[in-house]
C-alpha positions in Angstrom: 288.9 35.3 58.0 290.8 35.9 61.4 289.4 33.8 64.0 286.3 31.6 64.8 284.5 32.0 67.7 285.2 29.2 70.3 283.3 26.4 70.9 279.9 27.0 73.0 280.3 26.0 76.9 277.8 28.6 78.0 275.5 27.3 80.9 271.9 27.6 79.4 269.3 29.9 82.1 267.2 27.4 84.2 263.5 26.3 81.9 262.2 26.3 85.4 263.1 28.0 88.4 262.5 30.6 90.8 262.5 33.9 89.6 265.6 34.9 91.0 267.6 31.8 89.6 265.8 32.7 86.4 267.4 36.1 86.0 270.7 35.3 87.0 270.5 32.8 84.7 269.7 34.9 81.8 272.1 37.4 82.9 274.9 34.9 83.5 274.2 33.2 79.8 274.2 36.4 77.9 277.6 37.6 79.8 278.8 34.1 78.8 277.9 35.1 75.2 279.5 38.7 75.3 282.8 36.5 76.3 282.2 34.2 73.4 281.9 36.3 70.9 284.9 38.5 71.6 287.0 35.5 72.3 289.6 34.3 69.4 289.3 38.0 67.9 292.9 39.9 67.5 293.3 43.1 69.7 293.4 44.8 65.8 290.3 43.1 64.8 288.7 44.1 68.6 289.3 47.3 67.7 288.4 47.4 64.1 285.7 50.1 63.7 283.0 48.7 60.5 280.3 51.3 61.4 280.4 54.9 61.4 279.7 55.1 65.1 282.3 54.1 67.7 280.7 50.7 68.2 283.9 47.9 68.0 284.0 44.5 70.0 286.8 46.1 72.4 284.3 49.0 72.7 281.3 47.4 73.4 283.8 45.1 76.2 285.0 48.6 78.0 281.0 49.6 78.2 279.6 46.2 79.4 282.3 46.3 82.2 281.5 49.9 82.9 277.8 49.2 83.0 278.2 46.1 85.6 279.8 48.1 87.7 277.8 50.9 87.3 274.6 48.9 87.5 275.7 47.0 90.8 278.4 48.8 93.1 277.3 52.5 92.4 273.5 52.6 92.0 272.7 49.0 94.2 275.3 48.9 96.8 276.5 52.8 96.7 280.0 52.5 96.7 281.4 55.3 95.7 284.2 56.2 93.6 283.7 52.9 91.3 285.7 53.8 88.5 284.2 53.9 84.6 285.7 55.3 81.4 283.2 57.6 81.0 282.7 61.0 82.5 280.8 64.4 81.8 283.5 65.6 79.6 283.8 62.3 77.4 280.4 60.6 78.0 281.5 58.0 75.2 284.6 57.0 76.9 283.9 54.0 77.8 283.8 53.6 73.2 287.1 54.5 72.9 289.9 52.1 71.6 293.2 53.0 72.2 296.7 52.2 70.9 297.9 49.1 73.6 294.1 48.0 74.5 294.4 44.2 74.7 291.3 42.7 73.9 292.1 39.7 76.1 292.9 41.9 78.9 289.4 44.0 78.3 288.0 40.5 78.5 289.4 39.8 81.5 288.5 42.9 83.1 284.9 42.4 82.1 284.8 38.6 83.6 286.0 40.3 86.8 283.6 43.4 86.8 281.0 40.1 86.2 282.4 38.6 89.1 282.4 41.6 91.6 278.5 42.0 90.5 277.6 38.4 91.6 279.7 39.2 94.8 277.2 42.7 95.1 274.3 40.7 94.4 274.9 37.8 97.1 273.7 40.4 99.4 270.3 41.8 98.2 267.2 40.4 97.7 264.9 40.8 95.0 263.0 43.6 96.4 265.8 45.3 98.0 266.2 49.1 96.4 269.2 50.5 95.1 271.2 52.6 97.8 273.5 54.1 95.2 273.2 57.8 93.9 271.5 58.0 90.2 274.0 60.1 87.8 271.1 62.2 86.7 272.3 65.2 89.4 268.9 65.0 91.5 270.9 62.9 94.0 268.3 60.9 94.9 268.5 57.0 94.6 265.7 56.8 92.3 263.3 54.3 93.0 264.7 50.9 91.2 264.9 47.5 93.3 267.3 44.5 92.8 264.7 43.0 90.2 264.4 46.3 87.9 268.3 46.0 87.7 268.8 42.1 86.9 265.9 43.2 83.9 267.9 45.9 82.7 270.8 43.9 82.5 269.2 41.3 80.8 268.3 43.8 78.2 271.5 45.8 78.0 273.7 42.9 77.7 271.3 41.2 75.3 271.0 44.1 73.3 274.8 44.2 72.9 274.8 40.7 72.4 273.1 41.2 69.0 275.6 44.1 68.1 278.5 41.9 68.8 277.2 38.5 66.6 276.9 41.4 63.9 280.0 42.9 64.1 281.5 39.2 64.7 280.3 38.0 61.4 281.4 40.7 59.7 284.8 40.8 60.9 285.4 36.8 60.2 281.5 35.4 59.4 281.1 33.5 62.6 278.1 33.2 63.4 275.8 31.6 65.9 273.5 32.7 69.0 
């Protein structure tokens, strides 16, 4: 055993609210939970690999980051130039753990690409489409709205949620939601 997660102060998503409050309460819980899990871990143990994929916690911290900013400042608010890890050449960059990645500083970044998301958000309504370029090469800015993207970042952070309780257990067999 290394670490144990820390103890839960993750604000719970709204039982009833509008529906904006609703998502960026789900949204906001399940970032909470991405920090939870990766907190106490060593940068070793962030970086451990336990499946034959690239999947580690530091990993799955770089892509979360990646995908918020992805998600809200290129595709929603079309800034361009947002930087991620991954690129044509290495589309799994974003996986990669290298020698000197601090887990606390991946953290960090994470909370603030969480931060400069909310700040995208602020401006947009619901309904509001995404001005940003898709990367799919047809230029166009596809047809998704500020709702679509709250939904898929319920899923995707959920999603990773789950990966991360798994590879959190095995790592030091904390577990918890």
């Amino acid at each position: 055993m290394t670490a144990q997660t820390p103890p839960d102060t993750r604000t719970e998503p709204p039982e009833a609210a509008g529906e904006r409050e609703t998502l960026t309460g789900f949204v906001d819980y399940f970032r909470a939970t991405v920090v939870m899990k990766a907190a106490g871990l060593s940068d070793a143990d962030g970086a451990k690999r336990l499946l034959p994929s690239l999947t580690t916690v530091s990993g799955l911290i770089k892509h979360l980051a990646d995908v918020e900013r992805y998600w809200f400042r290129t595709r929603l608010d079309g800034q361009t130039d947002v930087p991620t890890r991954w690129s044509a050449a290495d589309p799994d960059g974003e996986f990669r753990v290298h020698d000197g990645d601090s887990l606390a500083e991946l953290i960090e970044d994470y909370q603030a690409a969480c931060r400069e998301s909310r700040e995208v958000l602020e401006r947009y309504d619901l309904e509001d489409r995404c001005r940003g370029k898709s990367g799919d090469g047809d230029g166009d800015a596809d047809g998704q709205n500020v709702r679509w993207v709250l939904v898929h970042m319920i899923e995707e952070t959920g999603r990773h949620c789950g990966h991360l309780d798994i590879l959190r257990e095995l790592l030091d067999g904390s577990t918890g939601d």
